[in-house]
C-alpha positions as CSV (number, residue, x, y, z in Angstrom):
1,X,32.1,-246.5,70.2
2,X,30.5,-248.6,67.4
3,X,28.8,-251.4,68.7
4,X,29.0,-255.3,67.8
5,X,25.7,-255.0,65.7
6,X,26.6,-251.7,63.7
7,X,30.4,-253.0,62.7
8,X,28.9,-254.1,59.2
9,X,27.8,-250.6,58.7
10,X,30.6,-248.7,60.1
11,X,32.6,-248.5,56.7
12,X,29.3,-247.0,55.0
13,X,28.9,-244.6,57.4
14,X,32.6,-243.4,57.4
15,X,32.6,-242.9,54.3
16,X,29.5,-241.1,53.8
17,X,30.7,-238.5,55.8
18,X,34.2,-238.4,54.3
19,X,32.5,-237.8,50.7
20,X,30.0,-234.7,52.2
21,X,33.5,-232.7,51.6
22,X,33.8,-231.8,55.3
23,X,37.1,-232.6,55.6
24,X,37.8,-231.1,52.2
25,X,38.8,-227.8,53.5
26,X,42.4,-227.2,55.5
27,X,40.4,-225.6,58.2
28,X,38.1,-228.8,59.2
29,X,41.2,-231.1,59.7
30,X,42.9,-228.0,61.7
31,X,40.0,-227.7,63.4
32,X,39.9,-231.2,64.2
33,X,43.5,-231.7,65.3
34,X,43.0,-228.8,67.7
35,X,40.1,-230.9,69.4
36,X,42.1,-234.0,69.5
37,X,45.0,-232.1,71.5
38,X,42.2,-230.7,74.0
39,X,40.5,-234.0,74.4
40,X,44.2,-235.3,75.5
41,X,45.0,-232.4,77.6
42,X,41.9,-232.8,79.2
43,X,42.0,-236.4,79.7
44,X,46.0,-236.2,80.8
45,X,45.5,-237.9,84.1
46,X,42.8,-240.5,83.1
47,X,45.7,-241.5,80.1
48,X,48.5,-241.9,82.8
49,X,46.6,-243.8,85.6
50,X,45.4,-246.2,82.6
51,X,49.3,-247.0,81.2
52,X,49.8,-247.6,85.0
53,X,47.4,-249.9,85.5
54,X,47.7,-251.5,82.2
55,X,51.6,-252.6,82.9
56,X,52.9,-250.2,85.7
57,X,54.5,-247.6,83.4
58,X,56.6,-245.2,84.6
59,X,54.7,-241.5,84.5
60,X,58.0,-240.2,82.8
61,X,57.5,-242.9,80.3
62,X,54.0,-242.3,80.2
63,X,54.6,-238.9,79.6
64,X,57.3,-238.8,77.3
65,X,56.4,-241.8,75.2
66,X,53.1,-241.6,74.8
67,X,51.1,-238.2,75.8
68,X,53.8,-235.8,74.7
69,X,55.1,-237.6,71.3
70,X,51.3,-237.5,70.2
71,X,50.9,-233.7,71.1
72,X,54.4,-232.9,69.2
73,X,52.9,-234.8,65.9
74,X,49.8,-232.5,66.3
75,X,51.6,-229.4,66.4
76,X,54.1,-230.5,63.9
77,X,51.5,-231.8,61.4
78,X,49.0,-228.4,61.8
79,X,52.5,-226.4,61.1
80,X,52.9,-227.8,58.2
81,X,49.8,-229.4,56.6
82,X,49.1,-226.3,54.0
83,X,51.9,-227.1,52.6
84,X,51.7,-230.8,52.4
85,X,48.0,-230.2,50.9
86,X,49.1,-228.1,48.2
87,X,49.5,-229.5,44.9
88,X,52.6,-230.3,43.4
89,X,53.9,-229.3,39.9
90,X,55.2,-232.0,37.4
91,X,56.7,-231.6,34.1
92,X,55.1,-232.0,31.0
93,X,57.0,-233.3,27.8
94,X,57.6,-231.0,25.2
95,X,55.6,-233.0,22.9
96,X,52.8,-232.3,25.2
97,X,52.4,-229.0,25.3
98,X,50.8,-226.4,26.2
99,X,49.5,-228.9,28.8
100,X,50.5,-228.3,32.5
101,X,50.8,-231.4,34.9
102,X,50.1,-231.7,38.7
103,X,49.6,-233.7,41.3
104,X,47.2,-233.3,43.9
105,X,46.4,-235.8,47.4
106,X,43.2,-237.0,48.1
107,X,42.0,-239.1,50.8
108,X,41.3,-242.5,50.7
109,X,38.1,-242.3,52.1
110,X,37.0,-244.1,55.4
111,X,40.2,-246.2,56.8
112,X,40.8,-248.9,59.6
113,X,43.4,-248.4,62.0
114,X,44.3,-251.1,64.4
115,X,46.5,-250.3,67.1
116,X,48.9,-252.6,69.2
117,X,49.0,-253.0,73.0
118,X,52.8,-251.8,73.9
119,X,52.5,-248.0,73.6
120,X,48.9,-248.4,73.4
121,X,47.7,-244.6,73.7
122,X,50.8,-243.6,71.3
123,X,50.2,-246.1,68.5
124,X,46.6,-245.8,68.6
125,X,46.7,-241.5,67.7
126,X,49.9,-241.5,65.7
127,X,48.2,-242.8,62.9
128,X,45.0,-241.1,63.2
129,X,46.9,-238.0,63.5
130,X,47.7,-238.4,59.8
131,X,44.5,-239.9,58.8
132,X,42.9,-236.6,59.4
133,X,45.2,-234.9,58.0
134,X,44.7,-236.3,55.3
135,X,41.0,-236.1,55.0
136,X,40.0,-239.3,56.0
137,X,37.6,-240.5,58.2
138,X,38.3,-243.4,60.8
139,X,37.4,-246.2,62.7
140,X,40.1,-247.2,65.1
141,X,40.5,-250.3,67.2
142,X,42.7,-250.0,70.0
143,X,44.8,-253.4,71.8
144,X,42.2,-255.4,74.0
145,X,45.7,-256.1,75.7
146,X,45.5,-253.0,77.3
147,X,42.0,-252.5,78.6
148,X,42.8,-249.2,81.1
149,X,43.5,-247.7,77.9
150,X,41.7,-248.8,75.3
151,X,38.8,-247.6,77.6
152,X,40.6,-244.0,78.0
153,X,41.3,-243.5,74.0
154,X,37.8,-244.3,73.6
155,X,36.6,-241.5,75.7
156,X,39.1,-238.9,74.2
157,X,38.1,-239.6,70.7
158,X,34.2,-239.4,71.7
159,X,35.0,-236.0,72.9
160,X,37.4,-235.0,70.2
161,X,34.9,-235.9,67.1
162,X,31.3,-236.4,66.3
163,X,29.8,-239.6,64.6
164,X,31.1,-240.6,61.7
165,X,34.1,-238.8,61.5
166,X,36.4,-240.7,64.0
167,X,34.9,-244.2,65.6
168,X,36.4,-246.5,68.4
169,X,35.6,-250.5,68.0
170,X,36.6,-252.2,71.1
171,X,37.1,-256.1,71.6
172,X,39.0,-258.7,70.7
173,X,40.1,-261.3,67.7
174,X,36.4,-261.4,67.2
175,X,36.1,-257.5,66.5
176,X,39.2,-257.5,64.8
177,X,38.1,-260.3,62.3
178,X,35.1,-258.6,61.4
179,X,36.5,-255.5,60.8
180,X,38.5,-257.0,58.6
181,X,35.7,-258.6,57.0
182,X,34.5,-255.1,56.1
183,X,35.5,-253.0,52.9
184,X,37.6,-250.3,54.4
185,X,39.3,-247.7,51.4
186,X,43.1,-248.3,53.4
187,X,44.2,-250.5,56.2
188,X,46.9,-249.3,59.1
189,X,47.8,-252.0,61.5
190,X,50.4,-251.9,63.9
191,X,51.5,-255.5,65.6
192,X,53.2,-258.6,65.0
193,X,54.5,-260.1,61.8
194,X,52.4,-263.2,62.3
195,X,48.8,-261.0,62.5
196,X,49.8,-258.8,59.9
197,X,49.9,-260.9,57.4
198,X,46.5,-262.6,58.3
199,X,45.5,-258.6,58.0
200,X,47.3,-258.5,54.6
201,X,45.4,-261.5,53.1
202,X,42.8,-260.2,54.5
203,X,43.1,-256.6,53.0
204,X,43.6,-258.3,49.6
205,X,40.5,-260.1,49.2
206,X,38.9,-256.6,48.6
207,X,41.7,-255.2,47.1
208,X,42.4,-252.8,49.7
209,X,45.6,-250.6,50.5
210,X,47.5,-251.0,53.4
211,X,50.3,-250.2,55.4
212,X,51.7,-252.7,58.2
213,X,53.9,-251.6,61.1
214,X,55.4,-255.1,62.2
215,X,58.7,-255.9,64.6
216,X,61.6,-258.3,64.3
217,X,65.1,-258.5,66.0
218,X,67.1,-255.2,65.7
219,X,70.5,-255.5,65.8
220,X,73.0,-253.8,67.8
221,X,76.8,-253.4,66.4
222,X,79.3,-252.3,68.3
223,X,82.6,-251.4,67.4
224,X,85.7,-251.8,69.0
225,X,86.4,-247.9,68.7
226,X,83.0,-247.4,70.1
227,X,83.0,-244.8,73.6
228,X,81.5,-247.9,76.1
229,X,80.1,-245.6,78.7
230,X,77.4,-243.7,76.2
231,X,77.1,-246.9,74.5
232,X,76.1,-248.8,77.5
233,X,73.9,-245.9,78.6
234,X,72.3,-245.6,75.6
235,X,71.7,-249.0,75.0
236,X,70.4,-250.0,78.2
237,X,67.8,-247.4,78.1
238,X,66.4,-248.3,74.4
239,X,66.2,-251.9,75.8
240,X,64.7,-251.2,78.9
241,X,62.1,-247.9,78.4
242,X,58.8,-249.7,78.5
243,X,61.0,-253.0,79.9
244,X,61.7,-253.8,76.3
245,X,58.3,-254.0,74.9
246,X,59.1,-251.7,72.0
247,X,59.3,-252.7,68.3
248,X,62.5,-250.9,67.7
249,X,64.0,-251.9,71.2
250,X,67.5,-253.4,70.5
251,X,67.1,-256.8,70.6
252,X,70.5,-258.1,70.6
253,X,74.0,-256.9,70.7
254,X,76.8,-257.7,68.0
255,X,80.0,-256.7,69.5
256,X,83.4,-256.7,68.6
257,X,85.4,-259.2,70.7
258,X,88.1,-256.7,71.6
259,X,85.8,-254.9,73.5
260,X,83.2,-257.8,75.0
261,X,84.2,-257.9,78.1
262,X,84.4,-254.5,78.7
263,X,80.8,-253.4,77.2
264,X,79.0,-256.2,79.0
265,X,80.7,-254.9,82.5
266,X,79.7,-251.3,81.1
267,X,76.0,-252.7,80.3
268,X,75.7,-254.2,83.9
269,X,76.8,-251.0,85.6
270,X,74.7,-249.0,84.1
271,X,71.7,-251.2,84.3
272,X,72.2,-250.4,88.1
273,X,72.3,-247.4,87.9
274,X,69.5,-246.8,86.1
275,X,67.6,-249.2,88.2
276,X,69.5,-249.5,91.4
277,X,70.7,-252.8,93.0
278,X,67.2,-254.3,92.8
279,X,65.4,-253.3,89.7
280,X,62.1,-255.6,90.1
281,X,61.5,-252.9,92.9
282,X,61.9,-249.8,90.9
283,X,59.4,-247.3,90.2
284,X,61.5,-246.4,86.7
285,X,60.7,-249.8,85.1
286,X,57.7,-251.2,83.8
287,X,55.6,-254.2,84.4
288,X,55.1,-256.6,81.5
289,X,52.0,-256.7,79.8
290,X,50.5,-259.8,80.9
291,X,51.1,-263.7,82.5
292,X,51.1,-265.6,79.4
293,X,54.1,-263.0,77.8
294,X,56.0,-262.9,81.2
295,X,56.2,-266.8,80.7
296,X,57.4,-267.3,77.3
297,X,60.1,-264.3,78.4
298,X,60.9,-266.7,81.7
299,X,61.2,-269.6,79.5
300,X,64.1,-267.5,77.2
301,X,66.3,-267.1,80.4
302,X,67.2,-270.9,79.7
303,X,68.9,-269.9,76.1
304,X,72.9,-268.3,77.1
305,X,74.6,-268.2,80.1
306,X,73.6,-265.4,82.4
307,X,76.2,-262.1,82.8
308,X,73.8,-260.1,85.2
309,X,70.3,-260.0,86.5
310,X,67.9,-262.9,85.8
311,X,65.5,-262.7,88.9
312,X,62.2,-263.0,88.2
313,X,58.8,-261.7,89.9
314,X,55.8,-263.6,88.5
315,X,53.3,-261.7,90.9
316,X,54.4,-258.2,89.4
317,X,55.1,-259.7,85.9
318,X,58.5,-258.4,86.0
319,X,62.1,-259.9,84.8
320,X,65.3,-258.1,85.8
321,X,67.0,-256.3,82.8
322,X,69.2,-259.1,81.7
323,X,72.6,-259.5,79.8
324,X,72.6,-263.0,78.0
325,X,75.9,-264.2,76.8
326,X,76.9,-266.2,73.6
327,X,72.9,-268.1,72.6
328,X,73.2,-270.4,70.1
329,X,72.0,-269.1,67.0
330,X,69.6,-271.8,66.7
331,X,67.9,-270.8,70.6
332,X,64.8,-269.1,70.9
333,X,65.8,-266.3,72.1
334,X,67.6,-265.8,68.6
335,X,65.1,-266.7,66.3
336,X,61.7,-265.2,67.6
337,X,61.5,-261.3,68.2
338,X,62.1,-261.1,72.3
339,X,60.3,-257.8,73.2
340,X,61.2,-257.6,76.6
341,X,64.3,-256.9,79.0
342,X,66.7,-259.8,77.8
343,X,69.5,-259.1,76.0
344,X,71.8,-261.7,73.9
345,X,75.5,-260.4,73.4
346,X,77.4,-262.3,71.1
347,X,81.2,-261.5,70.4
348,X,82.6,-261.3,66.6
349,X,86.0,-260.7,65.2
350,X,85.3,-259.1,61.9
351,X,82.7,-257.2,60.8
352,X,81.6,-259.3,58.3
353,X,80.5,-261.4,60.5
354,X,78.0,-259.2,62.2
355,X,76.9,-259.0,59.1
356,X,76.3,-262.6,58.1
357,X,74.9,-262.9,61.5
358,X,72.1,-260.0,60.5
359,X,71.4,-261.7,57.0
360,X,70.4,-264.8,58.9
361,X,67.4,-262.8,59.8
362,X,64.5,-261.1,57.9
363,X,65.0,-257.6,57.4
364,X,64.9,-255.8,60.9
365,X,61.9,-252.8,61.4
366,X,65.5,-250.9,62.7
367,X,69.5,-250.9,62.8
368,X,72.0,-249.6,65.5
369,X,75.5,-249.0,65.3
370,X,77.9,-247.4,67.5
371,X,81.2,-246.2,66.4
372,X,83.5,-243.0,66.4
373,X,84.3,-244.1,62.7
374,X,81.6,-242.5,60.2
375,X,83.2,-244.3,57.2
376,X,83.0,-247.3,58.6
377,X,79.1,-246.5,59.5
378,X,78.3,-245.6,56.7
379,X,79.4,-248.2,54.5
380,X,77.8,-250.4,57.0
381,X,74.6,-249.2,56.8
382,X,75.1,-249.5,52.7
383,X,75.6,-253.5,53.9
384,X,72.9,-254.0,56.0
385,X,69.2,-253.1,54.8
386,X,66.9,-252.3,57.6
387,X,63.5,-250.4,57.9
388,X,65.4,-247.8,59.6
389,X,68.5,-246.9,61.4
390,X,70.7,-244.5,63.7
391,X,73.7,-244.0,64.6
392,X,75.4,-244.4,68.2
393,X,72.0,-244.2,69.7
394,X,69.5,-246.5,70.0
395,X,65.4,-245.9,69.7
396,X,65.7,-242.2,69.4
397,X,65.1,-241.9,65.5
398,X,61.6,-242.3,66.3
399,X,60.9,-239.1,67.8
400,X,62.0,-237.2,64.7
401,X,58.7,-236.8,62.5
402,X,61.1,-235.5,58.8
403,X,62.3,-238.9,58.9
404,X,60.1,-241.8,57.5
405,X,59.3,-245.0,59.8
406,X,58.3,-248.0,59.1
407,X,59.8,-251.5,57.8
408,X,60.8,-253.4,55.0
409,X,59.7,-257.1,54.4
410,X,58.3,-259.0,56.9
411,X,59.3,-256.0,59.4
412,X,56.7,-254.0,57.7
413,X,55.3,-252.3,54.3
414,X,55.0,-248.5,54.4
415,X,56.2,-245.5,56.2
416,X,54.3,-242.8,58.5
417,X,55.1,-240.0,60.9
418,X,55.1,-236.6,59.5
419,X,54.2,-235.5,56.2
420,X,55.1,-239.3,55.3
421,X,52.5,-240.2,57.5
422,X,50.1,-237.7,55.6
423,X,50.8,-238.7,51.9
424,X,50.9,-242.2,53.4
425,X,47.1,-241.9,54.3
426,X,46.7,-239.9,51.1
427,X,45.9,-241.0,47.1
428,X,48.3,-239.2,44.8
429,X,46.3,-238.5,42.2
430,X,48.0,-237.2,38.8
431,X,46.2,-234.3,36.8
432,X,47.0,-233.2,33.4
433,X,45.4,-230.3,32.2
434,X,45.3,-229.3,28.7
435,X,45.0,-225.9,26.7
436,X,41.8,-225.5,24.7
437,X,43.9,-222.7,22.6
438,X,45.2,-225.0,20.3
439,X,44.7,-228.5,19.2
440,X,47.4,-229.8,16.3
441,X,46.1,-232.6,14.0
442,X,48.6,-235.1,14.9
443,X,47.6,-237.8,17.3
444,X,44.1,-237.7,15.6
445,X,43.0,-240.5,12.8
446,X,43.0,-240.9,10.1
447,X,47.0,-241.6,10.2
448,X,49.2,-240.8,7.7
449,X,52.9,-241.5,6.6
450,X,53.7,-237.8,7.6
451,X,52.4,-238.2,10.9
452,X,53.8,-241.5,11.7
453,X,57.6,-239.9,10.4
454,X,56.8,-236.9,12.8
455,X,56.2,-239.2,16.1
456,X,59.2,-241.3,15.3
457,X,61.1,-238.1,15.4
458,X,59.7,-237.0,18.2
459,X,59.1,-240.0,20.4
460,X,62.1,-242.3,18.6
């Protein structure tokens, strides 16, 4: 952990160690990896007890979502990363020959990565994952939010690297603010759209890269052709995993007025189902994170008439997966990003109006659609710009490290996971190499008519 009084030195440090070359090598950073993956292996039940007590998560949830999605970016990324590292060719214009062009990926140097408090353990390694891959080293601050596991990525990290090549800063807006008062080579925050841009103005005072991993209200379209009993399923669990506090959770549902009624009986059945008659009482849902975001969730119950669930438990900070019907655009609960287990439906009789509903809104981090019709989705998702989308499923596009992630506007700048992730963390640098064999006159002075008849010929 870096200490309060050593924060103003931490970047220095980082990077000292980044620039000795000893992540330089393919080996180091493999190396490296493989010690992360032990430290979590190791620490496997110290990581679950800690998402339990930090919001009651699930152990499948825990599991899933968090421990094994960071272990299959590991493996995925020490599969591939020779290949990622290698340089690649570029052309060369004619005119510039015999030269040969390349381009090769260096690291930034020593990066900050600050982490969110939702899938705490996940969010805080993703990243990392492909900052060492990349060469870098890092200073991470994991969510305050969560303590249990802020206190459990600390210890894996000490175990997993020595000084200077991976650091932990724990604490709150006061940490945070002095990290960002610090000259850090690239920035990787993961959070709301409201702190990332005070990390963004912060980030440009030095002139520093960065990549921001922000939220906003993903829309759900269903279609009338749409097969309600996968939709509902599907839907209901990409709201509810992690009871709704996740960034691409769908936050509210566009549907085709044909089939309203029909989907919102679908979404009710299979909320039950999922979470029996009484879901404050299951063990399958999660507790929200803390009072203060259990209120201002309470306080959204007040914005559309209720279709199912609604009952609250303030001691356990939980709120019954919840089917609101028809908001007012101008509510709450339609203008500010809900994360948690409400869900507006709201009826429409053309698609375009789904889509003038979506445009009222910044761009969302992702976009769901459900519909037998591919043409249809398709053209659609040519409409609708969105960070990311998929179709007739919701949440799952995350879990597939070939495709980018990340948002567009005030949903987010820059993409990771994957070998996106690793060029993301990387500086493409270009390299032209020239041939000492020959070395024609033209470019060189003093200019004459001849030469400047050849380059118009040449260049036009």
């Amino acid at each position: 952990m870096v200490s309060a009084h050593s924060l103003k030195t931490a970047a220095e440090r980082l990077r000292a160690r980044q620039q000795s070359g000893i992540l330089c090598e393919r080996t180091a950073r493999d190396k490296a990896l493989s010690r992360l993956e032990q430290a979590i292996q190791t620490a496997e039940s110290d990581i679950l007890n800690a998402l339990s007590r930090d919001f009651r998560k699930p152990q499948f949830e825990s599991y899933s979502t968090e421990i094994a999605f960071i272990r299959s970016e590991i493996r995925q990324t020490q599969k591939h990363l020779k290949r990622w590292m290698r340089p690649q060719r570029a052309a060369t214009p004619l005119f510039l020959k015999p030269a040969s062009s390349r381009v090769e990926f260096e690291p930034w140097g020593a990066v900050l990565i600050m982490s969110p408090w939702n899938y705490p353990f996940q969010l805080a390694l993703a990243p990392l994952i492909s900052a060492i891959a990349a060469g870098n080293t890092v200073l991470l601050k994991p969510s305050e939010l969560a303590p249990h596991t802020a206190t459990v990525v600390e210890s894996v990290i000490a175990a997993a690297f020595p000084d200077g090549e991976v650091e932990t800063a724990t604490g709150g807006p006061e940490v945070a603010q002095e990290l960002l008062d610090q000259q850090w080579d690239h920035i990787f925050f993961t959070g709301s759209t409201r702190v990332g841009k005070l990390v963004y103005q912060a980030a440009a005072k030095h002139l520093t890269p960065v990549v921001l991993e922000l939220g906003g209200k993903s829309p759900c379209v269903v279609a009338a052709d749409a097969d309600l009993k996968t939709t509902a399923r599907r839907i209901v669990w990409g709201k509810c995993v992690n009871a709704g506090q996740t960034c691409i959770a769908p936050d509210y549902i566009l549907v085709d007025n044909q089939i309203k009624d029909k989907l919102c009986t679908a979404l009710a059945a299979e909320i039950t189902r999922a979470y029996g008659p009484a879901p404050l009482e299951s063990e399958d849902y999660a507790s929200l994170i803390s009072d203060e975001h259990y209120k201002r969730l309470e306080r959204l119950l007040a914005d559309g008439d209720i279709f199912c669930g609604g009952a609250c438990d303030a001691a356990n900070r939980r709120i019954e997966p919840t089917i609101l019907l028809d908001p007012s655009l101008q509510s709450s609960v339609m203008q500010e990003e809900i994360f948690g287990p409400i869900l507006p439906v709201i009826g429409f009789d053309h698609i375009g109006e789904a889509e003038q509903l979506i445009a009222r809104n910044p761009n969302p981090l992702a976009l769901y659609y459900f519909s037998r019709d591919r043409k249809a989705a398709s053209r659609f998702l040519k409409r609708v710009p969105s960070g990311g989308a998929a179709l007739n499923d919701t949440v799952m596009h995350v879990g597939n490290a070939a495709l980018p992630f990340g948002g567009r506007g005030t949903s987010g700048i820059g993409q990771y996971h994957g070998q996106w992730g690793f060029e993301t963390f990387s500086h493409k640098k270009g390299v032209f190499s020239q041939s000492l064999l020959i070395d024609p006159p033209l470019r060189y002075a003093p200019y004459s008519a001849r030469q400047l008849s050849v380059i118009r010929k040449v260049l036009g």
